[in-house]
C-alpha positions as CSV (number, residue, x, y, z in Angstrom):
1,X,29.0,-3.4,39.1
2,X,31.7,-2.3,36.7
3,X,34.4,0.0,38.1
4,X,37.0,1.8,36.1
5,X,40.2,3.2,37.6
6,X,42.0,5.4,35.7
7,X,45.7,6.5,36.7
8,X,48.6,8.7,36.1
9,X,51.7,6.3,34.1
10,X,53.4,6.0,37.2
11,X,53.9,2.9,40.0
12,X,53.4,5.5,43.0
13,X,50.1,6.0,41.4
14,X,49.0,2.2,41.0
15,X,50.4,0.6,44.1
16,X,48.1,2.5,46.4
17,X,45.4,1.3,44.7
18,X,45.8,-2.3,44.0
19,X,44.3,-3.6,47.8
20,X,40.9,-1.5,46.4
21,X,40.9,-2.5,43.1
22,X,41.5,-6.7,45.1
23,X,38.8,-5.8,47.3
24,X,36.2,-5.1,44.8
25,X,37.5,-8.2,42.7
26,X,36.7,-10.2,45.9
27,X,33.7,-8.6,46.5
28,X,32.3,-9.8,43.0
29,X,32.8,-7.0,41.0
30,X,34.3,-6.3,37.5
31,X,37.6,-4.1,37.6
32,X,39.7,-2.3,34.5
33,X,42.5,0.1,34.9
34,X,43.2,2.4,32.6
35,X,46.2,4.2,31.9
36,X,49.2,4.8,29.0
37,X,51.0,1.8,28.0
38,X,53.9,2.5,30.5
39,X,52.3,1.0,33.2
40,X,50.5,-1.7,31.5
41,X,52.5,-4.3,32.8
42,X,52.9,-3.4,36.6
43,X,49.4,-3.5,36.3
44,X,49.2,-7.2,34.7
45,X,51.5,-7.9,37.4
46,X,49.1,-7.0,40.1
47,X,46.3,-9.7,38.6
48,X,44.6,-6.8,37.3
49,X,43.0,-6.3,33.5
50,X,44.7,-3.2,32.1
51,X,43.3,-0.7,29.1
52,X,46.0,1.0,27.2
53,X,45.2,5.2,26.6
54,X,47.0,7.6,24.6
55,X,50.8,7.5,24.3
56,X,53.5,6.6,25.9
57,X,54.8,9.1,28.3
58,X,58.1,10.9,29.3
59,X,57.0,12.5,32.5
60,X,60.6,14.3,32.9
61,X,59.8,16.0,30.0
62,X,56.1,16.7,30.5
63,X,57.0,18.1,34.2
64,X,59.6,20.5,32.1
65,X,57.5,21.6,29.6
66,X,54.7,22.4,32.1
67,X,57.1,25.4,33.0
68,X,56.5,27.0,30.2
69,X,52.5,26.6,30.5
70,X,51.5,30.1,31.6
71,X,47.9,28.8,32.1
72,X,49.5,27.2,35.4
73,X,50.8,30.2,36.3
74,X,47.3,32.1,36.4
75,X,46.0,28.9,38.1
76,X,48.3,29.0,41.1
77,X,49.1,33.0,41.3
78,X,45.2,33.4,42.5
79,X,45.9,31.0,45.3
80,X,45.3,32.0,49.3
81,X,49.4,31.2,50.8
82,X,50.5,32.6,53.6
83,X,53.9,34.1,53.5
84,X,56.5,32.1,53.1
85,X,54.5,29.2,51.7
86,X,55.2,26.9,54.3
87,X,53.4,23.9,53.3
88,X,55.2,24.4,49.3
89,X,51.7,24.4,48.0
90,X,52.2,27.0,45.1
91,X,54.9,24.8,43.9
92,X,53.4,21.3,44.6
93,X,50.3,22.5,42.7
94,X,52.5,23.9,39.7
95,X,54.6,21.7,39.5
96,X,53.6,18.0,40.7
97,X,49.8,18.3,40.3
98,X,49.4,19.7,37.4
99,X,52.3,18.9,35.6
100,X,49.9,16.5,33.5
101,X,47.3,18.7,32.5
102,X,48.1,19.5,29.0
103,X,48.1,15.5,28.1
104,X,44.5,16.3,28.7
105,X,43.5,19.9,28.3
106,X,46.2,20.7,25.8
107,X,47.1,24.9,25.5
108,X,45.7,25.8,22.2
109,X,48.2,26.2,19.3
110,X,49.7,29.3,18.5
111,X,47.9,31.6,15.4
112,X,48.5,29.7,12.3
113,X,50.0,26.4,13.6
114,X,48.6,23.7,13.7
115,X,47.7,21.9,17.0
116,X,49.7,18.2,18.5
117,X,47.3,15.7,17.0
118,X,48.9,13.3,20.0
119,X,47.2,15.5,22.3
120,X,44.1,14.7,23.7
121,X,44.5,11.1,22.2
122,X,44.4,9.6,25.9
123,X,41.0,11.5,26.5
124,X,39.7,10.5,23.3
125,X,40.7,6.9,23.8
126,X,39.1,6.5,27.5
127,X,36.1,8.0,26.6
128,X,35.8,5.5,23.3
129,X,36.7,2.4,26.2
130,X,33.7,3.8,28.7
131,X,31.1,4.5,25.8
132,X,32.0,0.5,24.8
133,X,32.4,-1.1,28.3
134,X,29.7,1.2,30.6
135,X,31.1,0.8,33.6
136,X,29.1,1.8,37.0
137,X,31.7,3.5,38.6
138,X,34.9,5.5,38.0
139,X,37.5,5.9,40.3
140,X,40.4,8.7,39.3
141,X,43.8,9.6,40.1
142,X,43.6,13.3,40.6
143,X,45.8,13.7,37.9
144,X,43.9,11.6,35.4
145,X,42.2,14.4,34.1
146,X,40.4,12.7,31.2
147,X,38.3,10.3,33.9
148,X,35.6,12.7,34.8
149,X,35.2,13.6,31.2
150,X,34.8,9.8,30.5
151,X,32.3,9.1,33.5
152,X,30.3,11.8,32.0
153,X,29.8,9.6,28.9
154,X,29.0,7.1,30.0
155,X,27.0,7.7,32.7
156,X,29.4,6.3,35.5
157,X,29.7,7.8,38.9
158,X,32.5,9.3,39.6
159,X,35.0,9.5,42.5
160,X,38.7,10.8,42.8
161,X,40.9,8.3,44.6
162,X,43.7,10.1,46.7
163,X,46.9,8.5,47.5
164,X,48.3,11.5,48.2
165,X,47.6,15.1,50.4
166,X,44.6,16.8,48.6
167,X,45.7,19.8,47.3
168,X,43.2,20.2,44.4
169,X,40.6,20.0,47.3
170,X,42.4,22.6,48.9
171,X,42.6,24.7,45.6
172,X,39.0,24.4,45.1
173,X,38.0,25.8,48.4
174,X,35.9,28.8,48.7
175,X,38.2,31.4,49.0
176,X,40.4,30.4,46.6
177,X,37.7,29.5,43.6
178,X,36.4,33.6,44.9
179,X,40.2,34.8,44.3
180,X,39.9,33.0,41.2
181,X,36.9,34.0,39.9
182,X,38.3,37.7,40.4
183,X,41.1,37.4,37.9
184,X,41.2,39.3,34.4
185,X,39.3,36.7,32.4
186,X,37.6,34.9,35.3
187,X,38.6,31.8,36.8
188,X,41.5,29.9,35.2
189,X,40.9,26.6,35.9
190,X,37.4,26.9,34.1
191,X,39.3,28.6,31.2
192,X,41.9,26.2,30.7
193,X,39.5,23.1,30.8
194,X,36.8,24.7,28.9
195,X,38.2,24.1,25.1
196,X,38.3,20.3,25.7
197,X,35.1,20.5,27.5
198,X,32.8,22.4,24.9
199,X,34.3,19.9,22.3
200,X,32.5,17.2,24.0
201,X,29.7,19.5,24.4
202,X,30.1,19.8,28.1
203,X,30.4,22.9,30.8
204,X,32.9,23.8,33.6
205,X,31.5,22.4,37.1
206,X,33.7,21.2,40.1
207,X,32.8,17.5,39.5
208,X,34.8,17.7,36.5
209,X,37.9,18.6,39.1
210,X,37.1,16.9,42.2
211,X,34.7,14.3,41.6
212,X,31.4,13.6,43.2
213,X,33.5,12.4,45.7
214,X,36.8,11.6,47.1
215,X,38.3,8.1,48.2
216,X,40.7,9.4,50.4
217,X,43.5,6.5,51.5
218,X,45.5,9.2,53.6
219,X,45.1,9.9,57.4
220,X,42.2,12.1,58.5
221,X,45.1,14.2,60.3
222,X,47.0,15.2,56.9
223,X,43.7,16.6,55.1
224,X,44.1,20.6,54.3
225,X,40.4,21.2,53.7
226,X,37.0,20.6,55.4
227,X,35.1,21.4,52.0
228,X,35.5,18.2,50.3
229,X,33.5,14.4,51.0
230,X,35.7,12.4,51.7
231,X,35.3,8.1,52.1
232,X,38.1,7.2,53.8
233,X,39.8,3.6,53.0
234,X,42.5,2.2,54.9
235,X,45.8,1.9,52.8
236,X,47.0,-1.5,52.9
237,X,50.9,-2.1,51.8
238,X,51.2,-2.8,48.1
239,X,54.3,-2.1,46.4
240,X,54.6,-4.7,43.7
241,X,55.5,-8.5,43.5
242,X,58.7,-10.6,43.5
243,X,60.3,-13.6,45.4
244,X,61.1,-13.3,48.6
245,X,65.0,-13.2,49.5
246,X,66.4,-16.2,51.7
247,X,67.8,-13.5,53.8
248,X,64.1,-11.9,54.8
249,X,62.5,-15.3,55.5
250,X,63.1,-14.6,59.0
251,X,63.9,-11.9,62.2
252,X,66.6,-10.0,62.0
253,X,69.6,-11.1,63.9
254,X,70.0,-6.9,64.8
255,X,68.5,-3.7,64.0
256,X,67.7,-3.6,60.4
257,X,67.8,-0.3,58.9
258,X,66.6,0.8,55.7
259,X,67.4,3.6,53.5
260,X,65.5,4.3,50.2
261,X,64.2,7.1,48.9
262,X,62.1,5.5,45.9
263,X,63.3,4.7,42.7
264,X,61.8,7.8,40.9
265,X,64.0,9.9,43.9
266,X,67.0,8.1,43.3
267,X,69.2,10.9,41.9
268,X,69.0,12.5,45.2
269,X,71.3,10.0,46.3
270,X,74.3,11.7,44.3
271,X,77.1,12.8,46.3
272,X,77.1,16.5,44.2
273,X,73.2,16.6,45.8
274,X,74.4,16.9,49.1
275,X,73.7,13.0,50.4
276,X,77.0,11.9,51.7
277,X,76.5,8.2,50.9
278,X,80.2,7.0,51.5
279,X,80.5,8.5,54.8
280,X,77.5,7.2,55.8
281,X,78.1,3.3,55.0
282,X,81.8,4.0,56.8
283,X,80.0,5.6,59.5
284,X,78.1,2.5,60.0
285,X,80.9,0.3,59.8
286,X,80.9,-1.9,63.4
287,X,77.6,-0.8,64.4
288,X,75.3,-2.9,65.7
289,X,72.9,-2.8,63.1
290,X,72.3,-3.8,59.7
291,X,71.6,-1.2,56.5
292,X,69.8,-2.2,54.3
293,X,70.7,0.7,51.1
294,X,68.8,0.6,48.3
295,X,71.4,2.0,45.6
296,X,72.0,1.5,41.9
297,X,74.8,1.1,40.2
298,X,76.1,4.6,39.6
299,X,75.2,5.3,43.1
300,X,77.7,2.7,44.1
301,X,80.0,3.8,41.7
302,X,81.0,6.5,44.0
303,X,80.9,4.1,47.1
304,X,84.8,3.7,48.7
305,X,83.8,0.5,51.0
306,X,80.5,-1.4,52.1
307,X,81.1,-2.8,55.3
308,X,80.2,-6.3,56.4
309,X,76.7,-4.9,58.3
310,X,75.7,-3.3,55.0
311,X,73.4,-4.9,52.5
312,X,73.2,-2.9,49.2
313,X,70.4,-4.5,46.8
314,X,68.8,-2.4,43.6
315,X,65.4,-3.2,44.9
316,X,63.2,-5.0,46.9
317,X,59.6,-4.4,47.6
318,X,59.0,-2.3,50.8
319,X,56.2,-4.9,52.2
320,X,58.7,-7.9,52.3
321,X,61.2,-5.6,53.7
322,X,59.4,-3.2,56.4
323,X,58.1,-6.3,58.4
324,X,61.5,-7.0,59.9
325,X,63.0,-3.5,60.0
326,X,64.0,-1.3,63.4
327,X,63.6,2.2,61.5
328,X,63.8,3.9,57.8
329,X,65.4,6.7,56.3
330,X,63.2,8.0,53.0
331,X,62.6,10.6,50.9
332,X,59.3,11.7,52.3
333,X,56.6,10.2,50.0
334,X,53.4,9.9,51.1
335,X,53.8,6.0,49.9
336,X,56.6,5.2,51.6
337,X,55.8,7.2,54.8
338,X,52.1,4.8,54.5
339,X,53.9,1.6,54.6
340,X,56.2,2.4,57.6
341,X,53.4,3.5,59.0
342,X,51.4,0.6,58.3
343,X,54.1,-1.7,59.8
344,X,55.1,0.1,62.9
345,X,58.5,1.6,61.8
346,X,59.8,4.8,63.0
347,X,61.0,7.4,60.5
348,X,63.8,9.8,59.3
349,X,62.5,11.5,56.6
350,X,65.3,13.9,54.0
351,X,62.9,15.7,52.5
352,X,62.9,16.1,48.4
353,X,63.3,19.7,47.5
354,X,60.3,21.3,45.9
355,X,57.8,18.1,46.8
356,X,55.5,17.8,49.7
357,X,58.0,15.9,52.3
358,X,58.4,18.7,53.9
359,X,54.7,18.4,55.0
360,X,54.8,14.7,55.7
361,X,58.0,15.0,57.6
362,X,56.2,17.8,59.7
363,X,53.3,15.2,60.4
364,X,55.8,13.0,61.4
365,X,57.4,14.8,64.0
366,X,54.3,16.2,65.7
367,X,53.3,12.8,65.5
368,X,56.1,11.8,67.5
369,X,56.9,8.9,65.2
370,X,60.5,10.0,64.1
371,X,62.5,13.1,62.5
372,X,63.6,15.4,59.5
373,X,66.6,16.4,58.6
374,X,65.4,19.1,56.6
375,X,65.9,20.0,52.9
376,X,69.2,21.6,53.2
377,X,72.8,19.5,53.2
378,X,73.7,17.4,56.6
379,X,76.4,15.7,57.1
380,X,76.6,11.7,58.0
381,X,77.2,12.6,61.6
382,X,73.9,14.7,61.8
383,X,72.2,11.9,59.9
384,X,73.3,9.4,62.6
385,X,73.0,11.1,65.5
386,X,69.3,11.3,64.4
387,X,69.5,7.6,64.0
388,X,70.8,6.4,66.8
389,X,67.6,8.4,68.7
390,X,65.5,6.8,66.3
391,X,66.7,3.4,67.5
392,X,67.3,4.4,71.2
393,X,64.2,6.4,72.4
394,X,61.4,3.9,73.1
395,X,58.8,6.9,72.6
396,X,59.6,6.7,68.2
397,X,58.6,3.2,68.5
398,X,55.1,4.1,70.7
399,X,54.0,7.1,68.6
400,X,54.7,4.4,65.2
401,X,52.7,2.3,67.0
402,X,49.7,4.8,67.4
403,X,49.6,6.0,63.7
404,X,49.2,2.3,63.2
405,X,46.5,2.1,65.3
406,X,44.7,5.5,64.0
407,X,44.8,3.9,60.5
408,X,42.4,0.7,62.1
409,X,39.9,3.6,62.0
410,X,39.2,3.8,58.4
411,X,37.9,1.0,57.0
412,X,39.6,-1.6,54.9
413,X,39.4,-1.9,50.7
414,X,36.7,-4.9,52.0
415,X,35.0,-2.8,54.4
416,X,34.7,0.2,52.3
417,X,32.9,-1.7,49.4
418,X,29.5,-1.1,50.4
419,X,30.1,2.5,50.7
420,X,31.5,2.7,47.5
421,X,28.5,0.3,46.1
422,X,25.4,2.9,47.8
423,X,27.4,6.2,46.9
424,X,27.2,5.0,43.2
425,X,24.0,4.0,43.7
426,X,23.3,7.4,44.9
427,X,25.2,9.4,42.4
428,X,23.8,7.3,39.0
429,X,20.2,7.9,40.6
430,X,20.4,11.4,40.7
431,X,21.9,12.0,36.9
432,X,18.5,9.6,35.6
């Protein structure tokens, strides 16, 4: 069959997905990925075809002008959140998830001006590439929202494919599409979508949100709703290609410790946010481990000293680096907490303000399978007290051990082929 992935321009949204899209290469199947010409070449990089959509895409500035979209607004002010919002959801939703809607549903112009004819380009564009190249199935980042669109011409089945926490899933439950549907005006999801839709002579339905479907490459434990059906697929590490350094060819002669919170994250590393970088790599100074920093230059710019147990390198992928490592400090991404996971590493995760780490760190520790910091400032002394337990405490290193082993439970991108290959079945039967 012919399956279509279509992604966000971003490599947190392709890595995820490579082992799948591998799997069904291996399995005999034709693969594209679609997406804006951003990420055409980690894609090419990954042995996979690429299809260029749209525009290029400054996602800073398409996350700030989404604060000025009052559609989201209606969207997420219906929601069901306890007090407090401890899981961030309203914000998540707002800000993260649907920060790319208007690439795709664009808010209609004001009276008398005339519309951003570089909007809706990208829908236009995939829907020409699935009319030409028919493809069986489509799988879609949730924040792809041109896919289902697509998959409807041509025909295709249709599944979202979730590297991340499902909070559309969650926004589409029951009592949250009633509290929607009781708004002035009616539910604002529908109302937003609906201009794009009747263009292409098509009506509102929750496939067009959620998909027939969901490929879900999370643990069953971090799901927030029982309303959607979910395949599950084990995530396999995959976070881009490169030579191996001399220095990783082997065990570590000590604890190796590494410290990254993503390259997208980065600017959380600046002293005026609050992460005290020097006093850190001082503080480590004569231990007996070795850190492993991930830091650019104007990150090290602000660096008095690096001592002789610290190794500061701009990048290097996390599966060549994980497999020798004693522990991590991150951010809290859902992709980086997957790979420690997948390799048996206990975590301390600093939490991003305003993302979901606070949720992942939370699975974390009531996992057992290491700690937060929180998303407030800490000094280095907090930070490594919390490390040395992380190192120290034999139970991190049991409870990494068993998220490992809850993962064999899903299966693998192989495994899960012939479920994907009947669902489609399934789905194209039923729209003949």
């Amino acid at each position: 069959m012919r399956v279509l992935f279509t992604l966000f321009p971003g490599a947190a949204h392709l890595y995820p997905v490579v082992p799948l899209a591998r799997a069904l290469l291996a399995a005999g199947h034709e693969v594209r990925v679609a997406s804006h010409p951003e990420l055409t070449g980690a894609v090419t990089t990954a042995g996979l075809a690429a299809v260029e959509i749209g525009d290029r895409v400054d996602v800073p500035a398409l996350v700030g002008a989404c604060a000025s979209d009052d559609r989201l607004d209606r969207i997420t002010g219906a929601l069901d959140i306890a007090d407090g919002d401890p899981g961030n959801r309203r914000n998540v939703i707002r800000y993260y998830m649907l920060a790319g809607f208007s690439l795709y549903h664009p808010a209609p112009p004001a009276a008398g001006a005339a519309g951003d004819p570089a909007r809706g380009s990208a829908t236009d564009d995939l829907v020409a590439f699935a009319r030409a190249w028919k493809p069986d199935l489509v799988l879609w980042d949730p924040l792809s929202f041109a896919a289902p669109i697509a998959a409807r011409a041509a025909g295709a089945a249709h599944a979202r494919l979730l590297w991340g926490i499902d909070y559309f899933g969650w926004m589409r439950s029951a009592e949250n599409r009633r509290r929607a549907a009781a708004l002035p005006g009616g539910d604002p999801v529908a109302s937003a979508m609906r201009p794009e839709l009747e263009r292409r002579g098509l009506e509102f339905d929750e496939e067009l949100l959620l998909g027939q479907w969901s490929v879900d490459l999370m643990p069953t434990g971090m799901r927030i709703t029982d309303e959607v059906r979910y395949q599950p697929v084990r995530r396999i590490p995959y976070t881009g290609g490169g030579a191996v350094p001399e220095w990783l060819h082997g065990p570590a002669e000590r604890p190796r410790v590494v410290l990254t919170l993503g390259v997208s994250t980065r600017k959380m590393f600046a002293e005026e946010a609050g992460f005290p970088i020097s006093e850190l790599l001082e503080m480590v100074a004569g231990r007996d481990i070795e850190l492993v920093a991930t830091l650019d230059r104007d990150q090290l710019a602000s660096v008095r000293s690096i001592p002789e147990n610290v190794r500061t390198i701009d990048y290097v992928p996390l599966d060549q680096l994980l497999p020798t490592s004693s522990a991590i400090v991150h951010h809290g991404s859902v992709g980086t907490f997957g790979i420690a996971a997948a390799y048996r590493v206990p975590q301390l995760i600093v939490p991003v303000e305003g993302g979901d780490g606070v949720v992942v760190a939370r699975y974390l520790e009531d996992r057992g399978a290491g700690l937060s910091m929180g998303t407030g400032g800490f000094t280095a002394p907090e930070l490594w007290k919390n490390l040395e337990r992380l190192l120290g405490e034999a139970s991190f290193q049991t409870a990494a051990d068993a998220l490992h082993a809850d993962s064999l439970a899903s299966p693998s991108p192989l495994d899960a082929v012939p479920a994907l290959e009947a669902l489609t079945a399934h789905h194209r039967a039923g729209r003949r």
